[in-house]
C-alpha positions in Angstrom: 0.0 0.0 0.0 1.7 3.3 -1.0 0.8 6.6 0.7 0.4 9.8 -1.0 3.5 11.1 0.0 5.7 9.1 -1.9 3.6 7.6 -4.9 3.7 9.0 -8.2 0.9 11.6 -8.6 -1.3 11.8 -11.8 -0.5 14.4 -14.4 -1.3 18.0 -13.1 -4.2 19.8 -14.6 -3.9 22.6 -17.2 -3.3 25.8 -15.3 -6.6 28.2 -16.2 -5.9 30.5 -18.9 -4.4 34.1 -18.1 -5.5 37.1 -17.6 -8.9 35.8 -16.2 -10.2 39.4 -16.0 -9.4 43.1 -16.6 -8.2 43.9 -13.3 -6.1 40.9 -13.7 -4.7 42.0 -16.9 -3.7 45.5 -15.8 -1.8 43.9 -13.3 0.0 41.9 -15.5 0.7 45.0 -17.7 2.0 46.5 -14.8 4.6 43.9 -13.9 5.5 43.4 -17.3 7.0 47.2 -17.1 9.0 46.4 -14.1 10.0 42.7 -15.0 12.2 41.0 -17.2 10.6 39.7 -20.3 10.3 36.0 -21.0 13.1 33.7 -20.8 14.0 30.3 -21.9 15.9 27.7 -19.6 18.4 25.2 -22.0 18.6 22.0 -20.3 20.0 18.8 -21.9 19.5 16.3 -18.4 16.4 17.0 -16.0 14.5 15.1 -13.6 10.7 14.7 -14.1 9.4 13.9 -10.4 6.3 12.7 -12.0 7.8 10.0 -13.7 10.7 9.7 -11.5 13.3 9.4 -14.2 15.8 11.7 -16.2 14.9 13.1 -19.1 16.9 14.6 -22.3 17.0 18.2 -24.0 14.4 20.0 -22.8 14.0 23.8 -22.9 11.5 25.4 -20.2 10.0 29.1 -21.1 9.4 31.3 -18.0 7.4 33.9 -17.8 8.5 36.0 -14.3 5.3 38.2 -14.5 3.3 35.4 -13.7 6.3 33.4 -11.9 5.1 30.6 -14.2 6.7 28.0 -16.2 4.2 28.6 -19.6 6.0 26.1 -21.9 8.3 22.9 -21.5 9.7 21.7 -25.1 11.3 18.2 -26.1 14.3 19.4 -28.5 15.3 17.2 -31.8 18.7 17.9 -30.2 21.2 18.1 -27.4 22.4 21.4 -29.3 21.9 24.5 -27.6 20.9 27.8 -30.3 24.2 29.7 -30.5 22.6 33.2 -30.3 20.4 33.2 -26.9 18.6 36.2 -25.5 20.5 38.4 -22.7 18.1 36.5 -20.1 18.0 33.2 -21.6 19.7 30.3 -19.3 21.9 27.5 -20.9 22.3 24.8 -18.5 23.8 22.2 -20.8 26.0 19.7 -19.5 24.6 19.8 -15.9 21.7 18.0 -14.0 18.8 20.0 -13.3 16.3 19.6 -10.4 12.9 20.7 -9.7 12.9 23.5 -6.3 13.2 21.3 -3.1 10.5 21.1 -0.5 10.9 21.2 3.1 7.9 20.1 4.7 8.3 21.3 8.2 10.8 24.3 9.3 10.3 26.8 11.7 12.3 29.9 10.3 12.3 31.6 13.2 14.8 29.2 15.3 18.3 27.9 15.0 20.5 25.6 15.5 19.7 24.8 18.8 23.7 23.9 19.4 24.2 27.3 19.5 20.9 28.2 21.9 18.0 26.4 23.1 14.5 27.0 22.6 13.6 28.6 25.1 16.7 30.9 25.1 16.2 32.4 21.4 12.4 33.3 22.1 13.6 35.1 25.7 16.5 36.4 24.5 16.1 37.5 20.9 14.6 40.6 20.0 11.7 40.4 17.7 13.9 42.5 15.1 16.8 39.6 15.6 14.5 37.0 14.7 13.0 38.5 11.9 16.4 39.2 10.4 17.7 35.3 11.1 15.0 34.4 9.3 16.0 36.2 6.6 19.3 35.1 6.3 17.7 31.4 6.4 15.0 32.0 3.8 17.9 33.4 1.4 20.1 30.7 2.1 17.1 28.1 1.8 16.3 29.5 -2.1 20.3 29.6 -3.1 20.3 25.7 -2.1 17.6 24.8 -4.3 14.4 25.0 -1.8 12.0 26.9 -3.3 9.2 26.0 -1.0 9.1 26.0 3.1 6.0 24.8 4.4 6.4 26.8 8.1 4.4 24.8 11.2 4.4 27.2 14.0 5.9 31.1 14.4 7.3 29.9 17.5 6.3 33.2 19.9 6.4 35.2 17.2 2.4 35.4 16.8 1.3 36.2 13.1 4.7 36.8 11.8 5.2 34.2 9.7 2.5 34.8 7.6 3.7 38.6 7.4 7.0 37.2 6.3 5.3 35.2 3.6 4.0 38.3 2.5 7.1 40.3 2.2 8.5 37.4 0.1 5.4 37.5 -1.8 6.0 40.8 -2.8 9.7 40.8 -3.4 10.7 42.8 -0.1 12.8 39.7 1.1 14.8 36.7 -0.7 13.2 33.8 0.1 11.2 30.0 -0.8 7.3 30.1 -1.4 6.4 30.2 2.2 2.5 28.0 3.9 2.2 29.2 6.8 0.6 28.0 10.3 1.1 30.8 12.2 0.1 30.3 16.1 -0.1 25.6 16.9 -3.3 24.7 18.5 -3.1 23.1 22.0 -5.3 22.0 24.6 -5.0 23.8 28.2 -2.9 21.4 29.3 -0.7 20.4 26.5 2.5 21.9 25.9 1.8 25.4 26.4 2.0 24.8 30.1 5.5 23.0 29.9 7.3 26.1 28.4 5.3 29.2 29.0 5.9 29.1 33.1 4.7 32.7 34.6 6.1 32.4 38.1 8.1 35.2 38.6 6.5 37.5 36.0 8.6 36.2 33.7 7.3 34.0 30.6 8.7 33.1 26.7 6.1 34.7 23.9 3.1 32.6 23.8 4.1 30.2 21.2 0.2 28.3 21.1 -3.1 28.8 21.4 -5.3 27.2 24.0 -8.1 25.5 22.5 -10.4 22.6 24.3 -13.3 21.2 22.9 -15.5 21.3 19.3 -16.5 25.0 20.2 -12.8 26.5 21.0 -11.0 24.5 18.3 -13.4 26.0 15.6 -12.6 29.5 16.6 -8.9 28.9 16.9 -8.9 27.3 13.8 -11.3 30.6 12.4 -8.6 33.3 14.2 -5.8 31.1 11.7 -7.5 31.8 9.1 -7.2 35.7 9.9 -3.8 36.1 8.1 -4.8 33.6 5.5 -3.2 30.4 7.2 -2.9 27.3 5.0 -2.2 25.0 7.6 -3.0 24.6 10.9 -1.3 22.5 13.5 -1.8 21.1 16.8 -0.6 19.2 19.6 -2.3 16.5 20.3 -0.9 15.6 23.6 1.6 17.3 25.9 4.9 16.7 24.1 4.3 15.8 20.3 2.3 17.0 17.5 
């Protein structure tokens, strides 16, 4: 029995055709005047993760206004045209990949050989963070991840998705980011085990306290508030 994780998935479907409406189109206009035009990619050895083999000479058109791949082209030929565009890409002679995915980072946090935990979100300014995670979201794209999938802002509330956003929008370097924003626990799961209060003193809330049908339907509504994809929980005191 295979699970969908690791089985070969059918063909995608056709992407809709673009622009779907005026507003749409103006857009497009818009980032056409600011982007580069678009570009061909020459490859002559690429993997196809749908068939999970290697395939020969093919060219890739990309279009960055839409930050689309609009054509993929089987050549006659390993040969690569001897006049390209100024934007074109020859890769020729090397083995292309499709972007990596991580499935679960936390781009807020480090290695925790250099601090725990509990020490970053205490002792890390919220500027600090932000700016770590912008060094790891650049270094994340330059080594071939071009999608994070981000379970939990650990303390640092909605800023994950506000992040994605600033990638989104070209502010910051960085993979496609899916977002969870605050992880859903009951009152007695893990939020209690590193959020102690005695003292006065506490780390940033890292969860949401949620118990029942009732409280799990709101958390889940206040996620989607900064347009979470996916939502996370704990499902007992130590493990998600």
């Amino acid at each position: 029995m295979s699970c969908a994780c690791c089985s070969i998935p059918n063909e995608p479907p056709q992407a809709a055709p673009v622009p779907q409406s005026k507003t749409e189109g103006e857009r497009l206009t818009n980032l056409r005047k600011v982007l580069p035009p678009p570009f061909k990619i020459y490859t002559t050895t690429v993997f196809n993760p749908l068939t999970l083999k290697f395939e020969s000479d093919i060219t890739f058109t990309v279009d960055p206004a839409l930050g689309l791949i609009t054509d993929v082209e089987k050549r006659k030929s390993s040969e690569i045209p001897h006049s390209l565009n100024s934007n074109d890409i020859d890769l020729s002679g090397k083995i292309v990949l499709p972007g990596f995915v991580d499935a679960h980072t936390h781009i807020f946090l480090h290695s925790y050989d250099e601090k725990g935990n509990a020490e970053q979100k205490m002792s890390e300014s919220f500027v600090e963070r932000i700016l770590r995670a912008s060094n790891h979201c650049k270094t994340a794209l330059m080594a071939g991840y071009t999608t994070y999938r981000d379970l939990g802002s650990e303390g640092m509330q909605e800023a994950d998705a506000n992040f994605r956003d600033a990638v989104n929008r070209g502010i910051v370097i960085g993979p496609r980011l899916y977002v969870a924003t605050k992880v859903l626990a009951s009152v007695t799961g893990i939020k209690t085990h590193t959020e102690n209060t005695i003292g006065g003193t506490r780390c940033p809330v890292t969860s949401e306290e949620c118990d029942g049908e009732d409280e799990i339907r709101k958390a889940v509504r206040r996620r989607l508030g900064p347009s979470s994809l996916h939502f996370k929980c704990y499902v007992s005191s130590s493990c998600s």
